[in-house]
VOMAR-738860 format. One record per residue (C-alpha): residue number from 1; residue in one letter; chain; x, y, z. Coordinates in steps of 0.2 Angstrom, whole numbers, plus 2048, in hexadecimal, padded with zeros to 3 digits. Layout:
N
ZABA / NUM / a / A / X / Y / Z
...
This chain:
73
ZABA / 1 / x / A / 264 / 916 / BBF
ZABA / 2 / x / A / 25D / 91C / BCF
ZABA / 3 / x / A / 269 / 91D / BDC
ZABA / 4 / x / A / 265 / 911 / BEE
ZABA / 5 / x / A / 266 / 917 / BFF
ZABA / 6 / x / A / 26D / 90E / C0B
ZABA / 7 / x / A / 259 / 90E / C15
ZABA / 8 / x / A / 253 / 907 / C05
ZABA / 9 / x / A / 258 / 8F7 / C0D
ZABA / 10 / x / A / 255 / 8FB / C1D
ZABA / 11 / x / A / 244 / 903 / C26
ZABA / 12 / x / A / 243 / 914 / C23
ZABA / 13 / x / A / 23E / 919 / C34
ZABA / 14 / x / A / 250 / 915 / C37
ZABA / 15 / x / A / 256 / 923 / C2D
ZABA / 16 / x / A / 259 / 934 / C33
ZABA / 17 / x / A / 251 / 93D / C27
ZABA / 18 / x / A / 241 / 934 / C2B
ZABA / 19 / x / A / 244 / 939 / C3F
ZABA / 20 / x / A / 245 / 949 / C3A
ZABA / 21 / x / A / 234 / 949 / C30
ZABA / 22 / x / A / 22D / 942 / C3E
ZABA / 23 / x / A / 230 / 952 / C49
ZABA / 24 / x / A / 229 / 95D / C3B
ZABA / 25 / x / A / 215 / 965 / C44
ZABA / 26 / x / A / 20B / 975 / C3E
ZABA / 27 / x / A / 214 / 97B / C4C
ZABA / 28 / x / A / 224 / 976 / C48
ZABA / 29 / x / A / 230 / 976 / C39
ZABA / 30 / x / A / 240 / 96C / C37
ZABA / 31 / x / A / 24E / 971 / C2A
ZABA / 32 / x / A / 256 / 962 / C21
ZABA / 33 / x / A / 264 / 967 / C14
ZABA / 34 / x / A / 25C / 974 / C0A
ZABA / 35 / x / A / 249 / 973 / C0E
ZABA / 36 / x / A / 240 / 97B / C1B
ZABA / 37 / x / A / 232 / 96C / C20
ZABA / 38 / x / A / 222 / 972 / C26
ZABA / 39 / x / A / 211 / 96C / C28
ZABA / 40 / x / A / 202 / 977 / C21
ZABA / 41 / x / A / 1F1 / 978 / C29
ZABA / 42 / x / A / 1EB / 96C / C1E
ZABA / 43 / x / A / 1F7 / 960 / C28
ZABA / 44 / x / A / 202 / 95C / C17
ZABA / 45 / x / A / 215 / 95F / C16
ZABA / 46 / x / A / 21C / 96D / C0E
ZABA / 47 / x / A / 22E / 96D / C08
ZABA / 48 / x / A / 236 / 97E / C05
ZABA / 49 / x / A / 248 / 983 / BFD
ZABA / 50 / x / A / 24F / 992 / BF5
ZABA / 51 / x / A / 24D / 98A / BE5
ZABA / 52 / x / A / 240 / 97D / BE6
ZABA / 53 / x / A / 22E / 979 / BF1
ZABA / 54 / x / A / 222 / 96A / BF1
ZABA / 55 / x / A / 214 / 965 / BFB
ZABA / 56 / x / A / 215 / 953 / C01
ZABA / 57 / x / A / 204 / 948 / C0A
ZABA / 58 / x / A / 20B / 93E / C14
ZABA / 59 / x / A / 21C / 93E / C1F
ZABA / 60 / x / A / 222 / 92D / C12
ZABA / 61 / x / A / 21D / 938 / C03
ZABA / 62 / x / A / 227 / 947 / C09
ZABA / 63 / x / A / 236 / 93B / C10
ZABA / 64 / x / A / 237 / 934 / BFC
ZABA / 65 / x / A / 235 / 943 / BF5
ZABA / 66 / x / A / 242 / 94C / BFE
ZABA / 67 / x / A / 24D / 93C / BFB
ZABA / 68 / x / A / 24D / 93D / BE9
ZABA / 69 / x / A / 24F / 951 / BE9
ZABA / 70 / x / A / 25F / 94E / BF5
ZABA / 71 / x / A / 267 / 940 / BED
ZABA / 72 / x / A / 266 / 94C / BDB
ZABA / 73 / x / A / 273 / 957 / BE2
């Protein structure tokens, strides 16, 4: 069973993980938990930890990727 956050019912742009994406340039990264959250010059997300990586296309694919890594732990 997958587990709900509380944004799951609300807008997502209300959530503070999704503010923080939003600050995340090519010129600029932004640490949220484990992940170092970049954007590469192709303008896609890049999500980097000690133990994991993944490229996200969009600033909604990255925020649901990240959610279901971070809800794992």
């Amino acid at each position: 069973m997958e587990q709900l956050s509380f944004y799951d019912y609300l807008d997502k742009e209300e959530d503070p993980l999704y503010q923080k994406l939003l600050h995340v340039t090519k010129e600029m990264s932004v640490t949220i938990g484990p992940y170092n959250v970049s954007r590469n010059q192709a303008n896609m997300y890049e999500a980097v930890s000690e133990d994991d990586e993944f490229p996200a296309s969009s600033i909604d694919d990255c925020y649901e990727k990240l959610n279901k890594r971070m809800n794992k732990e």
